[in-house]
mmCIF entry with sequence, helices, sheets and N, C-alpha, C, O atoms, coordinates in Angstrom:
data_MODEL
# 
_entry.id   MODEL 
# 
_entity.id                         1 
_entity.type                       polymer 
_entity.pdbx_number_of_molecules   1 
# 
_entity_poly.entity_id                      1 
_entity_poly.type                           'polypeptide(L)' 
_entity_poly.nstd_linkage                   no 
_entity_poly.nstd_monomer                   no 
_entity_poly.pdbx_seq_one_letter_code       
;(UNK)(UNK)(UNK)(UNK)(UNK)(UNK)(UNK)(UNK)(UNK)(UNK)(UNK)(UNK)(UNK)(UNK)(UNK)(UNK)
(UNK)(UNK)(UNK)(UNK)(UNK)(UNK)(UNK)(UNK)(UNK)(UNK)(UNK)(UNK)(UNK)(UNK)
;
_entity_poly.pdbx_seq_one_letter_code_can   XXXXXXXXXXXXXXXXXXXXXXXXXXXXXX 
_entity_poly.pdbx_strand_id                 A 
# 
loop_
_entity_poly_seq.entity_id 
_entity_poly_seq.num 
_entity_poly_seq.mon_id 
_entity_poly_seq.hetero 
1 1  UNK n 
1 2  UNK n 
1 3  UNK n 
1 4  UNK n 
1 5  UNK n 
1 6  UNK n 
1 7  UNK n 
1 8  UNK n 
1 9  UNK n 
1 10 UNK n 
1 11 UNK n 
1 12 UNK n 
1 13 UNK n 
1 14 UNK n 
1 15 UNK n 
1 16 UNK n 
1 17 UNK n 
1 18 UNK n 
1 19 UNK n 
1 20 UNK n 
1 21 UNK n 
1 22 UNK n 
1 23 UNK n 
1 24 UNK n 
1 25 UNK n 
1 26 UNK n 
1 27 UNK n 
1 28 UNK n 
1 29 UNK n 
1 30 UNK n 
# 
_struct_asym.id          A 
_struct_asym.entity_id   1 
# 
_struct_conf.conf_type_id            HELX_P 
_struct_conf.id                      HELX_P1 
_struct_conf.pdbx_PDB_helix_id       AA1 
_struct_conf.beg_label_comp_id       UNK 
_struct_conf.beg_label_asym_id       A 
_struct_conf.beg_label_seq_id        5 
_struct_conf.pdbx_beg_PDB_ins_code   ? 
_struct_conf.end_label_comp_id       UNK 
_struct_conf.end_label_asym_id       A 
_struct_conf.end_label_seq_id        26 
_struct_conf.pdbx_end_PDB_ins_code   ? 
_struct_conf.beg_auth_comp_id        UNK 
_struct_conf.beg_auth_asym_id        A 
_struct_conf.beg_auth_seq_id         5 
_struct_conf.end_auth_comp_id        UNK 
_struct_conf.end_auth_asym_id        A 
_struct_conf.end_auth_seq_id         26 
_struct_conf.pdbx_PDB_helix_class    1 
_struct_conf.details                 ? 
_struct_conf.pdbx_PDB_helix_length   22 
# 
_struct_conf_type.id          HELX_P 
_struct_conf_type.criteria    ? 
_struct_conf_type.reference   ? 
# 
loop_
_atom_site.group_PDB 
_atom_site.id 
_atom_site.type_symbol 
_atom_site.label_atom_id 
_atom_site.label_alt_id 
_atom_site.label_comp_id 
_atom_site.label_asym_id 
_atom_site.label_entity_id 
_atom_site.label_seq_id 
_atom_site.pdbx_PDB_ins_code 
_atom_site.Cartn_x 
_atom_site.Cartn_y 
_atom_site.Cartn_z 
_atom_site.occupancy 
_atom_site.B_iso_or_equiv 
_atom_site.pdbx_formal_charge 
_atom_site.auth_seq_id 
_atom_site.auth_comp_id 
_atom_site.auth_asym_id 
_atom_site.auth_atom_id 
_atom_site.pdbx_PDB_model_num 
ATOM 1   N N  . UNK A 1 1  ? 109.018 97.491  113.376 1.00 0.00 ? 1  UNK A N  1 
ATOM 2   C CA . UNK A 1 1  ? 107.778 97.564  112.586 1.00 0.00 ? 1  UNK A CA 1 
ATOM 3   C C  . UNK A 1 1  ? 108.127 97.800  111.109 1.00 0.00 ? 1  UNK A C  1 
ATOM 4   O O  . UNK A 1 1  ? 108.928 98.657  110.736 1.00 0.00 ? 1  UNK A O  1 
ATOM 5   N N  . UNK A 1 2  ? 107.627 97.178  110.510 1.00 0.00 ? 2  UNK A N  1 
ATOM 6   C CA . UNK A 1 2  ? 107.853 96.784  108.866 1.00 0.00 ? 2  UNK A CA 1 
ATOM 7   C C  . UNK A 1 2  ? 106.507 97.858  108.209 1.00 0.00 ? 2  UNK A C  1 
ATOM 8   O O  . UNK A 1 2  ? 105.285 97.754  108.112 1.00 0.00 ? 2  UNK A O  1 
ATOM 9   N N  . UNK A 1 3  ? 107.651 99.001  107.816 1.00 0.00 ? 3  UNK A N  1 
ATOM 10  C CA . UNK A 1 3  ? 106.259 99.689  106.464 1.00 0.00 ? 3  UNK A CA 1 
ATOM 11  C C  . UNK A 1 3  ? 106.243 99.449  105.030 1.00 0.00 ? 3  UNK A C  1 
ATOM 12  O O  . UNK A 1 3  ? 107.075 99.520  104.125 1.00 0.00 ? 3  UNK A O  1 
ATOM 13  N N  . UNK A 1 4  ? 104.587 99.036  105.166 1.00 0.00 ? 4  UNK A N  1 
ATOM 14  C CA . UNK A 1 4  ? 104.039 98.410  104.383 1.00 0.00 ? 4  UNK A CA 1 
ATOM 15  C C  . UNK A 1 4  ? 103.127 99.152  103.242 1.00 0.00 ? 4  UNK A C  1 
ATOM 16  O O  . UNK A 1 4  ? 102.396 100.061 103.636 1.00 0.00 ? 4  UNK A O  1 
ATOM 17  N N  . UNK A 1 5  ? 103.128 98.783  101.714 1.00 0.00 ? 5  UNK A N  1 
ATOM 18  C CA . UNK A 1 5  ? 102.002 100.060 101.175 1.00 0.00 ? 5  UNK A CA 1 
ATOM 19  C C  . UNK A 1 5  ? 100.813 99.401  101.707 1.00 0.00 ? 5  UNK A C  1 
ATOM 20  O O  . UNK A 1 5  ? 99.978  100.225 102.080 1.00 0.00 ? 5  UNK A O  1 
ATOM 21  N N  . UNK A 1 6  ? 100.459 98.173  101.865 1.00 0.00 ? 6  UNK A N  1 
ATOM 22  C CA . UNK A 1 6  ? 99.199  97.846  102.150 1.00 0.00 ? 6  UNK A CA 1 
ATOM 23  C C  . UNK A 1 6  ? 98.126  98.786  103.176 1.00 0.00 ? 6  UNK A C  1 
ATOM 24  O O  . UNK A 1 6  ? 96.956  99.151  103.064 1.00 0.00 ? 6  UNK A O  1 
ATOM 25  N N  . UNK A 1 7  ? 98.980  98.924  104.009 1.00 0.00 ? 7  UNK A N  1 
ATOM 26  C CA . UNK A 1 7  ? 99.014  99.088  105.625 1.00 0.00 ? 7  UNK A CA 1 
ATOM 27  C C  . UNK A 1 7  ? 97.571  100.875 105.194 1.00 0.00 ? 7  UNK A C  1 
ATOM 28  O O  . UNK A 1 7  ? 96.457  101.277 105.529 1.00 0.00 ? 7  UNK A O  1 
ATOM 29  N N  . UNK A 1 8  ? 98.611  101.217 104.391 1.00 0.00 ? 8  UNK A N  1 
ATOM 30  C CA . UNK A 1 8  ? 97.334  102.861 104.460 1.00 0.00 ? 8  UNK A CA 1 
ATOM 31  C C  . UNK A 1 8  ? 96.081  102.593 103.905 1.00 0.00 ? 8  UNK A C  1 
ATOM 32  O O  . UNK A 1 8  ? 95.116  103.263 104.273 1.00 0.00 ? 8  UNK A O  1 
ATOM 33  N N  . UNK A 1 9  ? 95.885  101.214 102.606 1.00 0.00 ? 9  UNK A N  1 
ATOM 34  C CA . UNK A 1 9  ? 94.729  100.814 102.248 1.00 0.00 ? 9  UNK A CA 1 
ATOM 35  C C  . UNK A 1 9  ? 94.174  100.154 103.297 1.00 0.00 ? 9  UNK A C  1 
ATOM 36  O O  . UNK A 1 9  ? 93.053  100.660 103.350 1.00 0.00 ? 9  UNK A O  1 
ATOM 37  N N  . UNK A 1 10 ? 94.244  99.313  104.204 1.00 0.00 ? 10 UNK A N  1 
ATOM 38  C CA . UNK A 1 10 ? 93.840  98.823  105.141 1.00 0.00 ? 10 UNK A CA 1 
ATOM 39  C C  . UNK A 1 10 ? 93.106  99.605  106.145 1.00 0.00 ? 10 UNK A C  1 
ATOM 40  O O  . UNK A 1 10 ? 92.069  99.343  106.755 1.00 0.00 ? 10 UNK A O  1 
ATOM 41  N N  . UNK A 1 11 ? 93.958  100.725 106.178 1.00 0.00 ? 11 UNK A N  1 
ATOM 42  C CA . UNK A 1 11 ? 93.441  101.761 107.059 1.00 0.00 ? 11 UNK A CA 1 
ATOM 43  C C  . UNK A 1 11 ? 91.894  102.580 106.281 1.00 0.00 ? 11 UNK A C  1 
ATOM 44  O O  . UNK A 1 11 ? 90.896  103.077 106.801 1.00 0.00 ? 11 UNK A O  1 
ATOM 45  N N  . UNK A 1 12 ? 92.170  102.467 105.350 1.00 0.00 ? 12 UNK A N  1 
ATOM 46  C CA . UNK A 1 12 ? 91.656  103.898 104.449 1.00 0.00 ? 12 UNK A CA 1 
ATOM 47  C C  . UNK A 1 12 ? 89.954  103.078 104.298 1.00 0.00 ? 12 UNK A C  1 
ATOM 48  O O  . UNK A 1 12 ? 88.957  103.795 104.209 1.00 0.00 ? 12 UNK A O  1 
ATOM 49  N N  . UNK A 1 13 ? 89.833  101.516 104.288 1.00 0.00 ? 13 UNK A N  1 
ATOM 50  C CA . UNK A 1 13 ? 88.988  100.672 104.267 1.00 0.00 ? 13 UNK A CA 1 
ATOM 51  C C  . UNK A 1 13 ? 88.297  100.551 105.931 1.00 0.00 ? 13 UNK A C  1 
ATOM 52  O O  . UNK A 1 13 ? 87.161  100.689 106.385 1.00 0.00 ? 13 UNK A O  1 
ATOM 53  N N  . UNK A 1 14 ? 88.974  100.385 106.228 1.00 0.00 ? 14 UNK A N  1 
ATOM 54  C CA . UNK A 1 14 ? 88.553  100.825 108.075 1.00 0.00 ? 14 UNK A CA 1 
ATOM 55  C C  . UNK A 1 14 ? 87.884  101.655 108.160 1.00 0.00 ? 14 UNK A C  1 
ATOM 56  O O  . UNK A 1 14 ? 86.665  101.487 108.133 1.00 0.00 ? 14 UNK A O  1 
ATOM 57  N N  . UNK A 1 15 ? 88.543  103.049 108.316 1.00 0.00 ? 15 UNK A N  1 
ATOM 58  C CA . UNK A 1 15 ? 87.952  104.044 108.418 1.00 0.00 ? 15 UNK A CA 1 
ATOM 59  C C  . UNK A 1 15 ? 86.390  104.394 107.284 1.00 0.00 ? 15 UNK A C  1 
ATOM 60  O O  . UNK A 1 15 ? 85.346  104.903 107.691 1.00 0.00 ? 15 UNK A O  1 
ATOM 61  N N  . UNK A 1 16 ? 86.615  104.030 106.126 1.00 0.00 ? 16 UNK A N  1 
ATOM 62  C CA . UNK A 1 16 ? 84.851  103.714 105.292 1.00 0.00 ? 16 UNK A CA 1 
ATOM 63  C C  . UNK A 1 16 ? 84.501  103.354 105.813 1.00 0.00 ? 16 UNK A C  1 
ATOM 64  O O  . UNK A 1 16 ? 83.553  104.039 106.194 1.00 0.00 ? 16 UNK A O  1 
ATOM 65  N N  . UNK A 1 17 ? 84.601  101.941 106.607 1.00 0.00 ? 17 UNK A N  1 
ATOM 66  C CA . UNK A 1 17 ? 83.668  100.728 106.752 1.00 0.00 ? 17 UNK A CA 1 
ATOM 67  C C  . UNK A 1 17 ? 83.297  100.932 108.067 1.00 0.00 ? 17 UNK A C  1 
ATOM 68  O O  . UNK A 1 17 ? 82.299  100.370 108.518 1.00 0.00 ? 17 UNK A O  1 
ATOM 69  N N  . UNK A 1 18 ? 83.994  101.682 108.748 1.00 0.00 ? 18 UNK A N  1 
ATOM 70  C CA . UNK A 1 18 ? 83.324  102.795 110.334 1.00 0.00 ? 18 UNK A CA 1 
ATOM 71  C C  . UNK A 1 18 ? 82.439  103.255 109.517 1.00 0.00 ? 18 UNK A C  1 
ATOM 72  O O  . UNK A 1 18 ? 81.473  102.592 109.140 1.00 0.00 ? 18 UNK A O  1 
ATOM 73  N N  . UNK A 1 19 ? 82.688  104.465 109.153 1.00 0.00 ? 19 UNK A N  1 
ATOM 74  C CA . UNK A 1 19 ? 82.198  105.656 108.468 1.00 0.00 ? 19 UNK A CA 1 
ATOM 75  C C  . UNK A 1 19 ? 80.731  104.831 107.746 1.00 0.00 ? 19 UNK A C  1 
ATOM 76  O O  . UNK A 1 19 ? 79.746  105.564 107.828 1.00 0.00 ? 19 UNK A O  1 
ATOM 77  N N  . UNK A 1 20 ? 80.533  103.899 107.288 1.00 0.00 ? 20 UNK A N  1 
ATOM 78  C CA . UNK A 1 20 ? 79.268  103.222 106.493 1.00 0.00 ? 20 UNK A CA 1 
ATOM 79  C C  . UNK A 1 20 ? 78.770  102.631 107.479 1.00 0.00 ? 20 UNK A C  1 
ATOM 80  O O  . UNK A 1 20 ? 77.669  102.154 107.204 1.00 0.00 ? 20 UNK A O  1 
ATOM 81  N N  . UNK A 1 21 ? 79.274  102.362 109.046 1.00 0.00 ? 21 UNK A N  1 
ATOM 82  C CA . UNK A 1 21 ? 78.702  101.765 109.786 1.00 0.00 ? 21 UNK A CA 1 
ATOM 83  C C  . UNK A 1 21 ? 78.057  102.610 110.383 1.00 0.00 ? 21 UNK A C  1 
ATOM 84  O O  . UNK A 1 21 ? 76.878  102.323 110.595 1.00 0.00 ? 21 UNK A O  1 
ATOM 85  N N  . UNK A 1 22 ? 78.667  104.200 110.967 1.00 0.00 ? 22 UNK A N  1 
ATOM 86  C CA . UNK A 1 22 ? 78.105  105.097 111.611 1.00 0.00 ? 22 UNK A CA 1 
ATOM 87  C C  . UNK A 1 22 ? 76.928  105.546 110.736 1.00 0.00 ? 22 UNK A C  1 
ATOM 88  O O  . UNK A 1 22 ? 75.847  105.802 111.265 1.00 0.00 ? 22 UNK A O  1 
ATOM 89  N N  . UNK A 1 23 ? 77.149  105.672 109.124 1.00 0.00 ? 23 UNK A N  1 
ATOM 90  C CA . UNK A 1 23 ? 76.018  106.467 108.836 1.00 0.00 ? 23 UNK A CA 1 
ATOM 91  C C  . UNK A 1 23 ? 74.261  104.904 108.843 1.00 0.00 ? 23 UNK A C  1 
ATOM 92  O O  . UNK A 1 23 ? 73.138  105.106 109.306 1.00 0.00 ? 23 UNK A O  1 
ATOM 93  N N  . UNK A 1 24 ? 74.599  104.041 108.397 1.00 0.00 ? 24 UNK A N  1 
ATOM 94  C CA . UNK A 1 24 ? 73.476  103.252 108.365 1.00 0.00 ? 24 UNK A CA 1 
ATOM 95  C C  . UNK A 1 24 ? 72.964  102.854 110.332 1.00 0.00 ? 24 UNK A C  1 
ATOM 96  O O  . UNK A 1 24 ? 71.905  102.320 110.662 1.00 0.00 ? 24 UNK A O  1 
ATOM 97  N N  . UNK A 1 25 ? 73.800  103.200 111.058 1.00 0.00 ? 25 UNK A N  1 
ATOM 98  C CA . UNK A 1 25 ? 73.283  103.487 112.244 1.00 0.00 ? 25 UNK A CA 1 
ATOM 99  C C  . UNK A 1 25 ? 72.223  104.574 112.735 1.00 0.00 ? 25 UNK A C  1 
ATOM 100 O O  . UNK A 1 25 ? 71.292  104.442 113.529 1.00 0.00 ? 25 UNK A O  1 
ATOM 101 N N  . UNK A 1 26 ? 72.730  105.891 111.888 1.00 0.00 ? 26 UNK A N  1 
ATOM 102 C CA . UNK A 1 26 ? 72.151  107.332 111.600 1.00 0.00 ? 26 UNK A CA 1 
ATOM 103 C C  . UNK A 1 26 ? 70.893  107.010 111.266 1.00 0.00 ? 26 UNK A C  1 
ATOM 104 O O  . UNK A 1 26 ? 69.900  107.392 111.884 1.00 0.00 ? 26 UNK A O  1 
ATOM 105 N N  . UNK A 1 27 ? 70.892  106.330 110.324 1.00 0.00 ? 27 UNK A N  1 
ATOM 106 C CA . UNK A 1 27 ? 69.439  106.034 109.181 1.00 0.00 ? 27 UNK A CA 1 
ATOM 107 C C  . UNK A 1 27 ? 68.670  104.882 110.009 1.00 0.00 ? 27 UNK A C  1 
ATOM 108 O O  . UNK A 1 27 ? 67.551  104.689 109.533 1.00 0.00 ? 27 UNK A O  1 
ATOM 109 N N  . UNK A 1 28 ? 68.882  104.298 110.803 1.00 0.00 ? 28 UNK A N  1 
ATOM 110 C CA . UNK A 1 28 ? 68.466  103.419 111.473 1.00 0.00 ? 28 UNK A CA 1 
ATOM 111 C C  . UNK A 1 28 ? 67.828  103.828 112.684 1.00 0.00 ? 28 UNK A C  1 
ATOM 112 O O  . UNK A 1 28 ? 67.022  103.084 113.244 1.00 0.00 ? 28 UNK A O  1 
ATOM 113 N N  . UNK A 1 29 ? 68.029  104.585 112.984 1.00 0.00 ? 29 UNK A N  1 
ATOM 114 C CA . UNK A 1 29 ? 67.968  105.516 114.730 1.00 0.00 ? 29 UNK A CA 1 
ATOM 115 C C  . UNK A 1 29 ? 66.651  106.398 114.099 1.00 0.00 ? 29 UNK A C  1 
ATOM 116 O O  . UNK A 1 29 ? 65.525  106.484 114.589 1.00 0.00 ? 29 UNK A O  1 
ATOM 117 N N  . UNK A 1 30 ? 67.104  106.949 112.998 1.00 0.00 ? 30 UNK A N  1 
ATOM 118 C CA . UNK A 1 30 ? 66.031  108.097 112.267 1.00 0.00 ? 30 UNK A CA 1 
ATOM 119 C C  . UNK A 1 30 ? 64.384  107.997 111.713 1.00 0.00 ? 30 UNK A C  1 
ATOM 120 O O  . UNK A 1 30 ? 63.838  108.983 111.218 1.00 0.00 ? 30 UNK A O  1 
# 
């Protein structure tokens, strides 16, 4: 496995783009 700098932005965008999915789910349910 090849480390990459990309690799933690990739992650770090994931985890927002959960995180913006869970909350407009929140607001949606509400």
């Amino acid at each position: 496995m090849l480390s990459s700098p990309i690799l933690p932005i990739q992650e770090m965008i994931l985890h927002y783009f959960y995180r913006s999915r869970l909350l407009v789910s929140l607001i949606s349910r509400l």
